[in-house]
C-alpha positions as CSV (number, residue, x, y, z in Angstrom):
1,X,23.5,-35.0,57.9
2,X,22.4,-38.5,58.9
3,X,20.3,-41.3,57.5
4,X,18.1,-43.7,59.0
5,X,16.0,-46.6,57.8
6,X,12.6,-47.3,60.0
7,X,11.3,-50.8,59.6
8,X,7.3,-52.1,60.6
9,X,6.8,-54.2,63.1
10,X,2.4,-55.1,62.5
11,X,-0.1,-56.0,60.0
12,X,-3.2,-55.8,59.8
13,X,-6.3,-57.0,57.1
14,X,-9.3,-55.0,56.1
15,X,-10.6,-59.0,56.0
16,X,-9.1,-61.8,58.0
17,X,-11.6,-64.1,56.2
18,X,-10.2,-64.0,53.0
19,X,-6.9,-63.0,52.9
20,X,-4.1,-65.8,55.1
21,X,-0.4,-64.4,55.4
22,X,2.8,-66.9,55.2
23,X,5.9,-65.7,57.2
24,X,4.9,-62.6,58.0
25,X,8.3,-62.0,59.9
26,X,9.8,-61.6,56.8
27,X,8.1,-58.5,55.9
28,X,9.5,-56.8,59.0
29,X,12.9,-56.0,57.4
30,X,14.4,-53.5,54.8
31,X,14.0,-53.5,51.3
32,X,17.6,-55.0,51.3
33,X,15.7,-58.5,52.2
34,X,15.7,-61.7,49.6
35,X,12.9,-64.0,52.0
36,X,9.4,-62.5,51.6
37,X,6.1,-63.6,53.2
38,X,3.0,-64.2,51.0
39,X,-0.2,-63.0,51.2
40,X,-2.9,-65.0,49.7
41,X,-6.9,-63.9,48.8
42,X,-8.8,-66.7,49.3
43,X,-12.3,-65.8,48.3
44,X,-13.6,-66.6,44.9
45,X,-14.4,-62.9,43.6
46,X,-13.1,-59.5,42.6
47,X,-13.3,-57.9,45.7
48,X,-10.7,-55.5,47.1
49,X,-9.2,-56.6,50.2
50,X,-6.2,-54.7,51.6
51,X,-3.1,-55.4,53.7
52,X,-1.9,-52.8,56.2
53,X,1.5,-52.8,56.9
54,X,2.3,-50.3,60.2
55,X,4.7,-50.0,63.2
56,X,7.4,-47.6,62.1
57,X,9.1,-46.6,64.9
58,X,9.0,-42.7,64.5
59,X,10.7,-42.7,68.1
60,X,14.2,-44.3,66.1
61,X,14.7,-40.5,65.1
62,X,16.0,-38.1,67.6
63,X,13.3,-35.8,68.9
64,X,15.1,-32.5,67.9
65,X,16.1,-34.0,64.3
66,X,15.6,-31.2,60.9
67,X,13.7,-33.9,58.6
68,X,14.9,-32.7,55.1
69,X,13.8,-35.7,52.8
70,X,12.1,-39.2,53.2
71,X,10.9,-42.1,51.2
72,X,8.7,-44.6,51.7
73,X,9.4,-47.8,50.2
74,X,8.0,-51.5,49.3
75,X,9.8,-54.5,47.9
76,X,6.9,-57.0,46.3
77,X,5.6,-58.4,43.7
78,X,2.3,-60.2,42.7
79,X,0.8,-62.9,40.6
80,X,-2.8,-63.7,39.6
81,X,-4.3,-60.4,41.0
82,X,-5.1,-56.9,40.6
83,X,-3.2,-54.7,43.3
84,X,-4.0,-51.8,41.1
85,X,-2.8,-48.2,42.7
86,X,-1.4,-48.7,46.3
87,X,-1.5,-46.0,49.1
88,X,-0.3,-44.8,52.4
89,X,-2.5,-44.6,55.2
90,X,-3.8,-43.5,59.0
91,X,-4.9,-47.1,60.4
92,X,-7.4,-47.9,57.7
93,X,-8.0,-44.3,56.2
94,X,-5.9,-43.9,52.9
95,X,-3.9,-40.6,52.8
96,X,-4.7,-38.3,49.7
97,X,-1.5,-37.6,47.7
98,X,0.1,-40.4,48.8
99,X,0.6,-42.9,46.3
100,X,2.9,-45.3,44.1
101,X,1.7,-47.6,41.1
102,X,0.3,-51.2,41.5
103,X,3.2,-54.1,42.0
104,X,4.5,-56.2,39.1
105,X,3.9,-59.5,38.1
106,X,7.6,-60.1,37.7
107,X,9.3,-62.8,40.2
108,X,11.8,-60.2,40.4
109,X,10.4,-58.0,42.9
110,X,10.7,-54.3,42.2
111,X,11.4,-51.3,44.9
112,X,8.4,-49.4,45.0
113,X,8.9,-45.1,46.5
114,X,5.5,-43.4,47.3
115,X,5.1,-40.3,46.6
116,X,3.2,-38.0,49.2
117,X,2.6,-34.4,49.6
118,X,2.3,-34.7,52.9
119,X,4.7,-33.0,55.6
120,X,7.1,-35.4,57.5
121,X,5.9,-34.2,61.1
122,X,2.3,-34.9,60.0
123,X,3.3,-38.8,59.2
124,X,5.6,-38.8,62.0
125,X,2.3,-37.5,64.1
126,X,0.2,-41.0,62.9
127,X,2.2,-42.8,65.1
128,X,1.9,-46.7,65.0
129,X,-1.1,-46.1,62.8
130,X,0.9,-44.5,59.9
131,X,1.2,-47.4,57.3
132,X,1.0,-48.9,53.5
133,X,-2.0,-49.9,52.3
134,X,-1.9,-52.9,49.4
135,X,-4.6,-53.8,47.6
136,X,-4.9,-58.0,46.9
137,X,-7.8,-58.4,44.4
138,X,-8.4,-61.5,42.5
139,X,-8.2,-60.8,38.7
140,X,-11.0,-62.9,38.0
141,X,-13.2,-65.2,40.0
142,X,-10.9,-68.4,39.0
143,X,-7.5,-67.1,39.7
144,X,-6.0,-66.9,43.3
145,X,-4.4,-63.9,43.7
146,X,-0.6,-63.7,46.1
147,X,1.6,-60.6,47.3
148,X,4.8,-61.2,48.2
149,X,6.5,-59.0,50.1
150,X,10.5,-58.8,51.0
151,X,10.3,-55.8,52.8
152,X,8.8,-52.0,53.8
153,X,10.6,-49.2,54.8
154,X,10.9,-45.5,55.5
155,X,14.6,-44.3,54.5
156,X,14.8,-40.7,56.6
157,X,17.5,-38.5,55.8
158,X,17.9,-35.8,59.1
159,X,20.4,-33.2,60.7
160,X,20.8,-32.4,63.8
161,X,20.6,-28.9,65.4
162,X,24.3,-27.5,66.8
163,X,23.7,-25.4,70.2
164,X,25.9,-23.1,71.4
165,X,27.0,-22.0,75.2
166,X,26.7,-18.6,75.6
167,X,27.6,-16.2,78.1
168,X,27.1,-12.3,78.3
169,X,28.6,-9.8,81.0
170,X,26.1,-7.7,82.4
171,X,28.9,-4.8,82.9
172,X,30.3,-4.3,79.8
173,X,26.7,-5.6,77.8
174,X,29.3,-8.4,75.6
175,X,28.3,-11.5,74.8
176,X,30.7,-14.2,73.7
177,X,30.7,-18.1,73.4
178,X,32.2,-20.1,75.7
179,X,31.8,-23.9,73.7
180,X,29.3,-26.1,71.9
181,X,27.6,-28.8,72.3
């Protein structure tokens, strides 16, 4: 069994107008990160605006690999807003089923696992467009609302498939193994 950890590598805003980002770089790492990049609403209303964090690399896992469990995770925190539930998405359109609670206020950020009832090989089959979507709503008109964000991940846990050389005599109809690889 073997494990690995797929990292984004793009963003993208439902709103470029109102929402700035502060090093975003730093959102491009594991939930093992301590720097985080902020995410600001800038408007002066309630409205939902959303950050869409994408770029897994789905290729990182070998083509052949038995996907047996994954989890989808976000490190962040937020202050001043409203980030109610968050979701996973296709590009912009939110996946049913796949969901974890809103962020906490805390400073100390808290590890976030989505739930989804989707298959792996259907997430895996979004490509670059498979993402998080986070919500960054102002609680009130007065009140500027920040994400910050240490880190997104997908943790994959995998086999591999074992193949076997086989070779079978025609005259006496055996068949027996000759290796592996």
């Amino acid at each position: 069994m073997a494990q690995i950890r797929l990292v984004p590598s793009n963003y993208s805003f439902s709103n470029s107008n109102y929402l700035t980002m502060t090093s975003a770089s730093n959102m491009y790492t594991n939930t093992d990160s301590t720097t985080k990049a902020t995410i600001q609403n800038t408007r002066s209303s309630t409205s939902s605006y959303y950050l869409y964090i994408k770029g897994f690399n789905f290729d990182d896992i070998p083509e052949d690999a038995i996907v047996s469990d994954f989890t989808v995770k976000l490190k962040a925190y937020h202050s001043g807003g409203n980030t109610s539930t968050n979701y996973l998405c296709n590009n912009t359109t939110t996946l049913s089923g796949c969901t974890a609670s809103a962020l906490d206020t805390s400073t100390s950020p808290s590890t976030l696992s989505f739930t989804c009832n989707l298959d792996f090989d259907v997430i895996k089959g979004y490509g670059s467009d498979f993402g998080i979507r986070i919500n960054c709503r102002r609680s009130n008109r007065n009140t500027a609302a920040y994400i910050y964000i240490f880190g997104a991940e997908i943790d994959v846990t995998y086999t591999l498939p074992v193949y076997h050389t086989v070779t079978s005599s025609t005259s006496t109809g055996s068949i027996s193994p000759s290796g592996s690889t």
